[in-house]
N, C-alpha and C positions, 0 to 999 in steps of 0.2 A: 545402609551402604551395601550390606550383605545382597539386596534384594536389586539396586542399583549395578552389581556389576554381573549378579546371574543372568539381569534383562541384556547385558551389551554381549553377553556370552552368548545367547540365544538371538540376538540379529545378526552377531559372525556368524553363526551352523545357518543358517536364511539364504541360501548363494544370492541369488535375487536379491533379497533386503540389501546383504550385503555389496555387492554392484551397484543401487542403485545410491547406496550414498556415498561409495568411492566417487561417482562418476559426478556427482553434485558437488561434489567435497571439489571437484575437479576442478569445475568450472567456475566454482567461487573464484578458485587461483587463480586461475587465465582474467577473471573481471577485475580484481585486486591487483594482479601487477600493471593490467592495462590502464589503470587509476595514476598510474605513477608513470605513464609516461607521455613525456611532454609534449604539445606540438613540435614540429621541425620547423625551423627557423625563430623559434624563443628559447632564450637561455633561462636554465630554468635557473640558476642563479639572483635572477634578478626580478624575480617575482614576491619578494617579501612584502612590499606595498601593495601589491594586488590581492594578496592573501589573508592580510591584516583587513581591507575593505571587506572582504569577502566572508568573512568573521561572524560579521552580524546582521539585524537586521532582516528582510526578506533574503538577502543572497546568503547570509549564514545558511538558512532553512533550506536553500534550493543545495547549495553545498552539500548540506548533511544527506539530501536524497543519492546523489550523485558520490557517496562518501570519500566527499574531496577532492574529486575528480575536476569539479567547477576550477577550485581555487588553485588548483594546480597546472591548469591550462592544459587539462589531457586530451587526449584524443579521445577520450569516453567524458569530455568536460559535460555535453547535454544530457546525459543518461537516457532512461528512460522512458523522461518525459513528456519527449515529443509525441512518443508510441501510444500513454495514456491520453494525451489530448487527442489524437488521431481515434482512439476509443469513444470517446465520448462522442462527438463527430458524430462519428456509425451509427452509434446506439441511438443516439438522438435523432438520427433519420429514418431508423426504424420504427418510430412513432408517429412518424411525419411524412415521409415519402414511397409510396408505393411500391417504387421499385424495389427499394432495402424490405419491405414490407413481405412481398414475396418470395427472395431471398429468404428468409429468417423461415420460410415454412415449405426449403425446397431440402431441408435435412443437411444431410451430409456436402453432397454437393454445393450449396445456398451456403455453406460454412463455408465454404473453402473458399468462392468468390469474395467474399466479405473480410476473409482475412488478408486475400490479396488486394483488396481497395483499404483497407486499414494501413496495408506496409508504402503503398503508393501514396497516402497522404502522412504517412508520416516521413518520409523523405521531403513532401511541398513544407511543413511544419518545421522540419529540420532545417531545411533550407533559407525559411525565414529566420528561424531563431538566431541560426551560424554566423550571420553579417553583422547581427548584431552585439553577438559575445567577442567576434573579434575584433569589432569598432570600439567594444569597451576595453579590451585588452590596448589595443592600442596608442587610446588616449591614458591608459591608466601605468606605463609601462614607458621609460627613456628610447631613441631610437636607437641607441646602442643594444636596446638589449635583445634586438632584433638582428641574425645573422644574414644577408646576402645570399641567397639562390644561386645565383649567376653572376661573378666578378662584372663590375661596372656597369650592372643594370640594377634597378630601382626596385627593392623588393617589394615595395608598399603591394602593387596589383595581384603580381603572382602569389603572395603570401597570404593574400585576401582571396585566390578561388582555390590556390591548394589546399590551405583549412576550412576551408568550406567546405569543399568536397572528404578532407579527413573526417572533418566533425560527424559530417552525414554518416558515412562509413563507419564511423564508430557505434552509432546510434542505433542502426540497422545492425552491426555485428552483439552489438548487448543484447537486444533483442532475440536475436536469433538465438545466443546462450540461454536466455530465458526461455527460450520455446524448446531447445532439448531437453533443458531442465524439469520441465513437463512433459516431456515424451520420455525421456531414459532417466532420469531422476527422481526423486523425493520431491512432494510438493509443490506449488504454483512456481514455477520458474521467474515469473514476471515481479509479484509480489516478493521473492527472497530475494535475487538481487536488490528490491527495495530495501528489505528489511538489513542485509549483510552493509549496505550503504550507512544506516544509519547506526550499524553495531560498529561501525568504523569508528564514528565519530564518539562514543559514549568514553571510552578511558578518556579521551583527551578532555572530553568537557567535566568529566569526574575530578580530574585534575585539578583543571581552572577554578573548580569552586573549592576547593579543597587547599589548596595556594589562598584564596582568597581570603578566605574562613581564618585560617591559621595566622595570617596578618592581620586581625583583628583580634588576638587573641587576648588582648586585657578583658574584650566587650564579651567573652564568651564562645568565642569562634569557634572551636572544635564543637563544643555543647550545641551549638547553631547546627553547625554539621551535620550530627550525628541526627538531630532533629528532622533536617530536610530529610535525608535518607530513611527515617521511618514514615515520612509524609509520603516518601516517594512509593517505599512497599504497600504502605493503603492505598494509594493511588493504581497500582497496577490491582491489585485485589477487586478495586471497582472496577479494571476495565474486565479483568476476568470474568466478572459478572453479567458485566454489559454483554461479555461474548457468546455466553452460557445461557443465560439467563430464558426460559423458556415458560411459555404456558400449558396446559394442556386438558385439550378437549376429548369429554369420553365418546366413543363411537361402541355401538353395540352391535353385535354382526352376528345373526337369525341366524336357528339349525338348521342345517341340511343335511339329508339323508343321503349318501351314495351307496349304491350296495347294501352292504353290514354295516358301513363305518358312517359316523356322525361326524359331521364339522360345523363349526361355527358356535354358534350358542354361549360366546365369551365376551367378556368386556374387554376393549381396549385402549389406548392412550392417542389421540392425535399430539404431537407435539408441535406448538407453533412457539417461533424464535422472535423472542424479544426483538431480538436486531439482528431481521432473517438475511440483510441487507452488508451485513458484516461489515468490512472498512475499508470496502468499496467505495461508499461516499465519501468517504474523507481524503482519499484518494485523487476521485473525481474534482471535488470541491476542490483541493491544494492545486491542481492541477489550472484550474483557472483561474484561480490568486495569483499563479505566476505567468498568468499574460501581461500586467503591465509592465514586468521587466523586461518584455520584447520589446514593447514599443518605445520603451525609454534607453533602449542599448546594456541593459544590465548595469547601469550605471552605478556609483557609491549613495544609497537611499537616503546618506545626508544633504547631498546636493540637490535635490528632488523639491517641487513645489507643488502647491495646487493638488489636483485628482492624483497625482501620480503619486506623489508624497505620501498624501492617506492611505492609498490601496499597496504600501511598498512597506508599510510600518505596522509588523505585527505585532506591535502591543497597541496601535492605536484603535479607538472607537468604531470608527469607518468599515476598516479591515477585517475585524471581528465579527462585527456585525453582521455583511455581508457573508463571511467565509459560514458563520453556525446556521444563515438561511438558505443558503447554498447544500448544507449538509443535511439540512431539515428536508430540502425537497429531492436531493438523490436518494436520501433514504426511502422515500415512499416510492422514489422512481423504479429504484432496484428491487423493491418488495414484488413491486406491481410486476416485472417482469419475470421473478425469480419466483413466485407462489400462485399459480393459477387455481381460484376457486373453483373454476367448473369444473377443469381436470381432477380435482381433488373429489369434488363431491361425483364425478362419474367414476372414477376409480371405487370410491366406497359403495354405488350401485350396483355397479358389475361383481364385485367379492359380499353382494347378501349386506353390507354394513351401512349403520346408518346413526346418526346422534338421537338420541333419547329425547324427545317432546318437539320434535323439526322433520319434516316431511323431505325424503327422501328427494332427490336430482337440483332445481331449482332456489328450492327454499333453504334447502344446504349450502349450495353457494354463495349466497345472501349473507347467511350465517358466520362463515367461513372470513367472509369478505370484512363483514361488520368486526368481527373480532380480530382479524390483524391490521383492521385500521383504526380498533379502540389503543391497541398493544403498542402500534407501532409510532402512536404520537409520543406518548413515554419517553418508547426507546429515542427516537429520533431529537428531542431535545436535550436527551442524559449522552448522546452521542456528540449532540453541539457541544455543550458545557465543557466536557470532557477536556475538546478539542480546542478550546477557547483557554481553557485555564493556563497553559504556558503566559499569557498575559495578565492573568492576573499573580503569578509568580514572580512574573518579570518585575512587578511593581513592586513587591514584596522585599526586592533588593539580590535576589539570584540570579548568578548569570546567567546572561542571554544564551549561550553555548546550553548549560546546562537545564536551566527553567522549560529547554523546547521536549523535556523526556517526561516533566509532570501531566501527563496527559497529552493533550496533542495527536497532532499526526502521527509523530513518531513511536510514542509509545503502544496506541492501539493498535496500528498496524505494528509491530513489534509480540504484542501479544497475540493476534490475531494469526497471524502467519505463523507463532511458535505451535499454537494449539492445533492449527489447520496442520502442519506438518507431524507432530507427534500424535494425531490423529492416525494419519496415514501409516504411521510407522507399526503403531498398535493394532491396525487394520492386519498387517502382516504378520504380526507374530500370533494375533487369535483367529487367523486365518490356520494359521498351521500349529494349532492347540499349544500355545506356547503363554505364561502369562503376560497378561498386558504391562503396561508403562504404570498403571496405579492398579491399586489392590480389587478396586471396583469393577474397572477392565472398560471403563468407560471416556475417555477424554470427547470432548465435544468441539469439532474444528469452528472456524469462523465462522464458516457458509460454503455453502458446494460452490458457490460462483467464484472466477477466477477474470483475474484480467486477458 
């Protein structure tokens, strides 16, 4: 504790540290109150049936992204979802179309275009999604509880491109909080409004199974309890690992003479990351689990048939299945983008270094290559599973609210985004000789890549 409040003592004398997490701490609160407020022209009174729908299931999950925003009919209802599917888009055209292609290796500039055709498709994204959250809203909601625009005109039309156009606006303005949050802030902007979404939802689903448990109580229901919650600490212990989790390859780097002074002639560590790909994929992957609820209007998943039904039901067979090969293959996507062997192995020619029994430039990247794609099959199925296991909780008899923090989405990006920011934070205090956040001085973030 001692050691715990000298560290918070030492990021207040930080002016910087200390601003950049006022200023985070800020925009939390402007996204959090924006969660709570309603569209205009629905009473937010009369949304208890929509919210209860919204509970579980696939719209539970989209919910908890959005922390609540969905079930609450806010004007931040889409979050940032549209923005990562807009992402994916990009990135996937960057493998594929020349144009994005050259882009991607015009620097700085080449960014900037790309992140302006990323916010232009995600307004077209937003715009499809919008008609359809409010066609569900609609049929899911009495026509009372809908107020009049304009005395003795019919609000059905105008209420339908006023929120349409709010929705978008909302979507674009989170975003934007996310991108200061990354410029004058602490940490990925994009990724924390994720992560602060789903820390919304966790007392209330802590709750839920905790009411439940206790109404069980002849069967052992507190004992149950207490059981899930140490299920649930191992469980983040393994995503910590998954996060951390590294290999490492020795590189040995030849003397040189300059002058008087000698360099080189030491051994050193490559370190390569288990899951260099961080929870990015899961990200990605969640992100296109929730297309079929465009196309079905966001509908209640009980009413649901056929293809739509199965890809709507995250404890089903279908769903899962698809969602851990979907995460299997962004992981390798993100590897492939995020770890270049050749830059690796010419970095190490240019500074004298080289790995022990492997021939410098070529045959190094070979090397390089081979070993994050022996590492990253590992990772990339301990990363499914992971992310798969709220379904097998769910069957285990814990609530849906809650079973979604045993692993899952939510949880490794929860861990991943803690690390990735207590990373940065530690960055600043042993920047200015100050001790770290652990006694080692070491935390290890998720991955340098960001949304």
């Amino acid at each position: 504790m001692k050691r715990f409040i000298e560290t918070l003592k030492n990021i207040y004398k930080i002016e910087d540290l200390r601003k950049r997490i006022l200023y985070t701490l800020g925009i939390v609160l402007i996204y959090r109150v924006g969660s709570h407020i309603v569209l205009p022209g629905v009473d937010a009174n009369m949304l208890g049936e929509f919210q209860k729908n919204s509970q579980t299931g696939l719209l539970g999950l989209l919910d908890m992204f959005s922390g609540g925003a969905f079930s609450n009919a806010s004007i931040f209802a889409l979050g940032i979802m549209p923005y990562i599917s807009a992402s994916i888009v990009i990135q996937l055209m960057g493998m594929a179309v020349p144009y994005f292609q050259r882009l991607q290796k015009e620097g700085e500039s080449g960014r900037k275009k790309i992140n302006q055709i990323t916010r232009y498709l995600t307004i077209l994204i937003t715009g499809l999604q919008a008609p359809s959250y409010i066609a569900s809203i609609s049929s899911q909601l009495p026509s009372h509880a809908f107020y009049p625009f304009i005395p003795d005109v019919s609000p059905s039309s105008l209420f339908m491109i006023t929120s349409v156009l709010i929705l978008i606006s909302g979507t674009m303005f989170v975003m934007w909080l996310g991108e200061k949050i990354t410029d004058k802030g602490i940490g990925n902007g994009i990724s924390l409004i994720i992560m602060i979404g789903i820390i919304a939802r966790l007392p209330l689903a802590l709750f839920a199974e905790f009411i439940s448990r206790m109404e069980e109580q002849g069967n052992g229901g507190l004992v149950v309890f207490v059981v899930e919650i140490a299920i649930l600490l191992g469980v983040i212990l393994l995503c910590i690992l998954l996060v951390q989790g590294t290999r490492r390859i020795p590189v040995q780097y030849a003397k040189r003479v300059v002058g008087n002074k000698q360099y080189g002639g030491v051994r050193q560590y490559l370190p390569m990351k288990v899951n260099a790909a961080g929870v990015m994929p899961i990200i990605f992957a969640q992100a296109i689990m929730f297309l079929p609820l465009t196309f079905v209007q966001f509908t209640n998943a009980e009413s649901l048939t056929g293809f739509a039904a199965a890809f709507s039901d995250f404890h089903g067979f279908w769903y899962n299945f698809t969602f851990a090969i979907l995460i299997i293959l962004f992981t390798y996507f993100y590897t492939a983008i995020t770890i270049n062997p050749n830059q690796i192995a010419e970095d190490m020619k240019k500074n004298g270094g080289f790995i022990p029994g492997i021939k410098p430039g070529k045959k190094t990247a070979e090397f390089v290559d081979n070993i994050m794609s022996r590492i990253t099959l590992p990772g990339s199925f301990f990363l499914a599973f992971v992310a798969i296991l709220p379904a097998f909780v769910g069957m285990a008899g814990v609530n849906s609210q809650f079973a979604q923090f045993y692993g899952g989405t939510s949880l490794l990006i929860l861990v991943g985004v803690v690390l990735d920011t207590l990373q940065q934070i530690e960055s600043h205090l042993l920047m200015r000789h100050y001790d770290g956040l652990t006694k080692s001085g070491r935390i290890k973030g998720r991955s340098s890549v960001g949304i």
